[in-house]
C-alpha positions in Angstrom: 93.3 116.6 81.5 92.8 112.7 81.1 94.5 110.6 83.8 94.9 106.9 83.1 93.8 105.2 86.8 94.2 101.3 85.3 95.6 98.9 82.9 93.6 95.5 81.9 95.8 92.7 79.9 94.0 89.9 78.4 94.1 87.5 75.9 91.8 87.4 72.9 90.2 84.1 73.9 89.6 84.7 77.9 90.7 88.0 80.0 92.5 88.1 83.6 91.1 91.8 84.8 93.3 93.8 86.8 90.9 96.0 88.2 87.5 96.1 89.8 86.1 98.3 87.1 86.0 95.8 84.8 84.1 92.5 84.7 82.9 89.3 82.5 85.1 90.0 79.8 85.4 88.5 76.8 86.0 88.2 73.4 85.2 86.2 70.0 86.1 86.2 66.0 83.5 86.9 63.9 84.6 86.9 60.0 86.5 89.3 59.6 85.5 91.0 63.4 86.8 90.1 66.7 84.2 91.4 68.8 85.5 92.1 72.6 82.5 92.4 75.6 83.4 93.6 79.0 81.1 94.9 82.0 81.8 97.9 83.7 81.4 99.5 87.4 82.2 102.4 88.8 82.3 104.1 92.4 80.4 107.3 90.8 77.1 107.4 89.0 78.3 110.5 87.0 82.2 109.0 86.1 82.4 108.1 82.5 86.0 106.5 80.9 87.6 106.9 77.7 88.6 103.2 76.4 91.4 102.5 74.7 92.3 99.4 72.7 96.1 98.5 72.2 97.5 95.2 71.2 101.1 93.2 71.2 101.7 90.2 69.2 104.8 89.0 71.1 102.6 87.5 74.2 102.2 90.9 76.0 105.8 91.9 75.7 105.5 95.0 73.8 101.9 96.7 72.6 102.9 98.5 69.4 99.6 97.6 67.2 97.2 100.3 67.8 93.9 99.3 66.1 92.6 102.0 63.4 89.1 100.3 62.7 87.3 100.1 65.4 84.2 101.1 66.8 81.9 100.3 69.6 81.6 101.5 73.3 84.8 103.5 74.2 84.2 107.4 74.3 82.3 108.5 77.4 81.0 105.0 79.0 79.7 104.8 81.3 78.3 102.5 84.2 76.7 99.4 82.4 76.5 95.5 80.9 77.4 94.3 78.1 79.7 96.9 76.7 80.8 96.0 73.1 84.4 96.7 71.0 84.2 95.8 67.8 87.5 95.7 65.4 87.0 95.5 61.7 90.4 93.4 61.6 90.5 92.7 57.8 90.2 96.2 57.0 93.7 97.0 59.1 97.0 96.9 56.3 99.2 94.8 57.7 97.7 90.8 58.7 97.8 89.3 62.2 97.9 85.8 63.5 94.3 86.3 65.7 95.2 83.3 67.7 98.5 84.9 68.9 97.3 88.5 69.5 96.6 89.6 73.4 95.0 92.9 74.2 95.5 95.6 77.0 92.3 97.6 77.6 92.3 101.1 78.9 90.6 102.7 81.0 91.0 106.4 80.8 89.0 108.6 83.3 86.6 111.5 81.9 87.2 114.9 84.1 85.0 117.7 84.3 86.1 120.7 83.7 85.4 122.5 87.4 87.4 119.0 88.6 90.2 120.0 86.3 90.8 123.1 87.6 90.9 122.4 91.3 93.8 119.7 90.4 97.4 120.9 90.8 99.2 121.8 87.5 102.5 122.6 86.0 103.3 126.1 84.0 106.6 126.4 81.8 107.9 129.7 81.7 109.4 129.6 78.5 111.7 132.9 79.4 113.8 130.1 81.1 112.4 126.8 80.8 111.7 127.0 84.6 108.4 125.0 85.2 105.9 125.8 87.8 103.3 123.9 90.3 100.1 125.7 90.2 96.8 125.1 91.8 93.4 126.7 92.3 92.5 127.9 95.9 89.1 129.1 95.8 88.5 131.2 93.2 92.2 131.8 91.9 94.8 129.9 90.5 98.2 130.7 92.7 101.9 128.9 92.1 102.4 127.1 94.4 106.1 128.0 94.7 107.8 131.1 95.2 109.0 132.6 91.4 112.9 132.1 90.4 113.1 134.5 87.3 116.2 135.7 87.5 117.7 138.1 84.5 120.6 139.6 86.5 121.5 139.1 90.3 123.2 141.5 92.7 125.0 141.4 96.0 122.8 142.6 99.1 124.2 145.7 99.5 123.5 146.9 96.3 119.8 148.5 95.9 117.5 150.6 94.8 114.0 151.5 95.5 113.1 152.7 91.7 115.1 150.1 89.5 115.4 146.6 89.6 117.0 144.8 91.8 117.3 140.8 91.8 118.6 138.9 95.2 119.7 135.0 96.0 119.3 135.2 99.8 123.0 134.9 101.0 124.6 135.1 97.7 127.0 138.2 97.4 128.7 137.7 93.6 127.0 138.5 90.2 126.9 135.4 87.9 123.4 134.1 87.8 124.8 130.3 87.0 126.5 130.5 90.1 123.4 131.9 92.3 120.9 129.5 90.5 123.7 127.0 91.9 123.0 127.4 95.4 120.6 125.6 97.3 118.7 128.7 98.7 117.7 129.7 94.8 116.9 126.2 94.4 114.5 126.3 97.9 113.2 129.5 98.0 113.8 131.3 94.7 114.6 134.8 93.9 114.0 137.6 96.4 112.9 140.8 94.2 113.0 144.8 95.4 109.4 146.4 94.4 110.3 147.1 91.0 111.6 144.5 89.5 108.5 142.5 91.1 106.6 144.6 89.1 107.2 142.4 85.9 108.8 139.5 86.9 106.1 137.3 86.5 105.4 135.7 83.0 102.7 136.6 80.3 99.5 134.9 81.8 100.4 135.6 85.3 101.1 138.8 87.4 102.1 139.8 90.8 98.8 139.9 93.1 97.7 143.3 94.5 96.7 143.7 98.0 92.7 142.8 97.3 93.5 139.7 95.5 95.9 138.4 98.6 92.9 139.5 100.6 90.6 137.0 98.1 92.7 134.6 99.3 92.8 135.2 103.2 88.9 135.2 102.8 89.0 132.1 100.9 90.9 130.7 104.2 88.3 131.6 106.6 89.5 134.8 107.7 86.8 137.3 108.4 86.0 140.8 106.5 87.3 143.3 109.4 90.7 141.3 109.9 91.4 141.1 106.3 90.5 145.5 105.8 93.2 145.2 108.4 97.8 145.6 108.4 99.0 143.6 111.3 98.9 140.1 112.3 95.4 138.6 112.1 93.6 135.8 111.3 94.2 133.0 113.2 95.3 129.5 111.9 95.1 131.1 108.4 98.8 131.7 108.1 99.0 127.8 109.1 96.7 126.9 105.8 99.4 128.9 104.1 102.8 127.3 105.7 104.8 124.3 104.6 105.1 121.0 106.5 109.1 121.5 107.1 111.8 124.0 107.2 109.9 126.3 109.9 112.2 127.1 113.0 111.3 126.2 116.3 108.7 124.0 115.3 106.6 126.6 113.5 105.6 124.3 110.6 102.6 124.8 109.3 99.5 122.2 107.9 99.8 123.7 104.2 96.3 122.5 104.2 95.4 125.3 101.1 98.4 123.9 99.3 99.9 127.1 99.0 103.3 125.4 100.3 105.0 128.6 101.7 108.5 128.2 102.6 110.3 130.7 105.4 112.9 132.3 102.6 113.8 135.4 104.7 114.5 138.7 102.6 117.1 141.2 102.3 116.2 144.7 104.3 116.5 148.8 103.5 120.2 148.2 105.5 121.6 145.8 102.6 121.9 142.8 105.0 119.4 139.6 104.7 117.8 137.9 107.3 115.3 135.3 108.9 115.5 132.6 106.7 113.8 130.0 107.6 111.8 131.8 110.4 109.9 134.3 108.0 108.8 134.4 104.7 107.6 137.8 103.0 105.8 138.3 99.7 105.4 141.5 97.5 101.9 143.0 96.8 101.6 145.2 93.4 99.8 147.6 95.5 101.4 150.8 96.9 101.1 152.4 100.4 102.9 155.4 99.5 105.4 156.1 97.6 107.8 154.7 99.9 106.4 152.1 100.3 104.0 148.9 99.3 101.8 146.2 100.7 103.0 142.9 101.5 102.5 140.2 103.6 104.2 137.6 106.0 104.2 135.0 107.9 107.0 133.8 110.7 107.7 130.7 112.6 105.8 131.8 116.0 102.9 132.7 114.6 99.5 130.9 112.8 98.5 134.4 111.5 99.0 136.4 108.4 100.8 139.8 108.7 99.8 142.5 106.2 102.4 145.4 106.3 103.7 148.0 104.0 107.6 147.5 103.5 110.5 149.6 101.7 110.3 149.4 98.3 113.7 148.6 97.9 113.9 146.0 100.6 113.8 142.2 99.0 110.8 139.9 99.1 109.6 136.5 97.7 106.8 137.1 94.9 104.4 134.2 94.1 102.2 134.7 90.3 98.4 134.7 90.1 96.8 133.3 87.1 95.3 135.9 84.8 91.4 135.7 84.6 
């Protein structure tokens, strides 16, 4: 995952740099070579760049000529003097006035792979072209957002604790165009009954049993014995977990793991839905009994994480862990 952190413009006989990274450039025709020389610092001794050569031949309006023949120092460079591009000119098919050409250098940073991984993402479901913000917390790669699959939708009332049930927190019709409309779908997603949580997430991704959201409390610092735990416990973890807004009663939280965990209610056993935007609730894959099945919360006046096991048929948030 490359990420582009400059852009140097220059002309072929002196350059203006536009970042620190580069220095004491220059350049020179050769025959049939015009040879371009630059220095090059960086704040790591272990970050290399990927250099890329581009050139306009309208004064630096447009860069549309993107040099075939060249060679030189521009995969992997590292940290260094007298760095060297050199572009076989003659050999390109179409001829170019050298005196009027400029160049843009740039710089394109290399990324390890453990880096790339802890960055934020984005996942395209491609059962609905929804896309997705992921990100790697610890071990795991979470979304970052709750999931808004949504096949069919139902009013609260209706339910079921063995077959799927699909819920827009305060939406009573049946058209999904209408419920995707409304600004709770658009906030806080899809609130799912046990079954239909089951399989809503995508192919690569699944709903997280009760261990793996346990990984996770771990992963924020809470210890062994509150995690093998229900209840509320760990303290300040469900705070990691919270977003900065939307919290009643000034129960935001840090979101300091990134997890960005908005307070999207649910609908209950009794067919009514409450406690938006004091409580959030999320869906486990992992059964208690077979009533009901682990999940876990979090709620305005509290910094903990509550593990509980809830009516299958009552409707939760579900957020999708990457498959390993």
């Amino acid at each position: 995952m490359p990420r582009i952190i400059f852009i140097l413009i220059a002309s072929i006989i002196s350059f203006a740099a536009k970042a620190q990274v580069f220095s004491n450039l220059r350049a020179a025709k050769q025959a049939n070579q015009i040879i371009i020389k630059y220095d090059i610092s960086t704040t790591s001794p272990d970050q290399t760049f990927d250099i890329k050569l581009e050139c306009s031949a309208d004064g630096g309006k447009t860069f549309d000529i993107f040099p075939k023949f060249i060679s030189g120092d521009l995969r992997g460079v590292s940290a260094g003097n007298g760095k060297e591009i050199i572009w076989n000119i003659q050999q390109e098919e179409k001829r170019y006035d050298n005196n009027k050409l400029v160049f843009q250098l740039i710089a394109i940073q290399n990324l390890s792979e453990d880096t790339q991984k802890q960055l934020p993402g984005t996942f395209t479901d491609p059962r609905d072209g929804h896309v997705y913000k992921w990100m790697k917390i610890g071990t795991q790669i979470w979304m970052i957002e709750n999931l808004a699959y949504l096949p069919e939708v139902s009013p609260s009332k209706e339910g079921s604790s063995s077959k799927p049930y699909y819920y827009i927190y305060g939406y009573q019709g049946m058209n999904i165009y209408e419920a995707k409309a409304t600004e709770n779908y658009k906030k806080y997603g899809v609130l799912y009954n046990w079954t239909a949580a089951q399989k809503a997430c995508p192919k690569g991704w699944h709903l997280p049993t009760d261990n793996e959201w346990k990984q996770l409390e771990l992963t924020l610092g809470m210890s062994t014995d509150q995690a093998d735990k229900p209840g509320s416990r760990g303290q300040g973890c469900g705070t990691q977990l919270k977003s900065k807004t939307d919290w009643f009663k000034s129960g935001n939280g840090t979101n300091t793991s990134g997890f960005d965990a908005y307070p999207g209610g649910g609908r209950y056993g009794d067919g009514n839905f409450g406690n938006i935007g004091s409580n959030g609730y999320w869906w486990t894959s992992t059964e208690s009994d077979a009533v009901f099945s682990w999940g876990r919360g979090l709620s305005f006046g509290s910094s903990e994480i509550s593990k509980g096991a809830a009516y299958k048929e009552g409707g939760f948030s579900v957020r999708c862990v990457k498959d390993l």
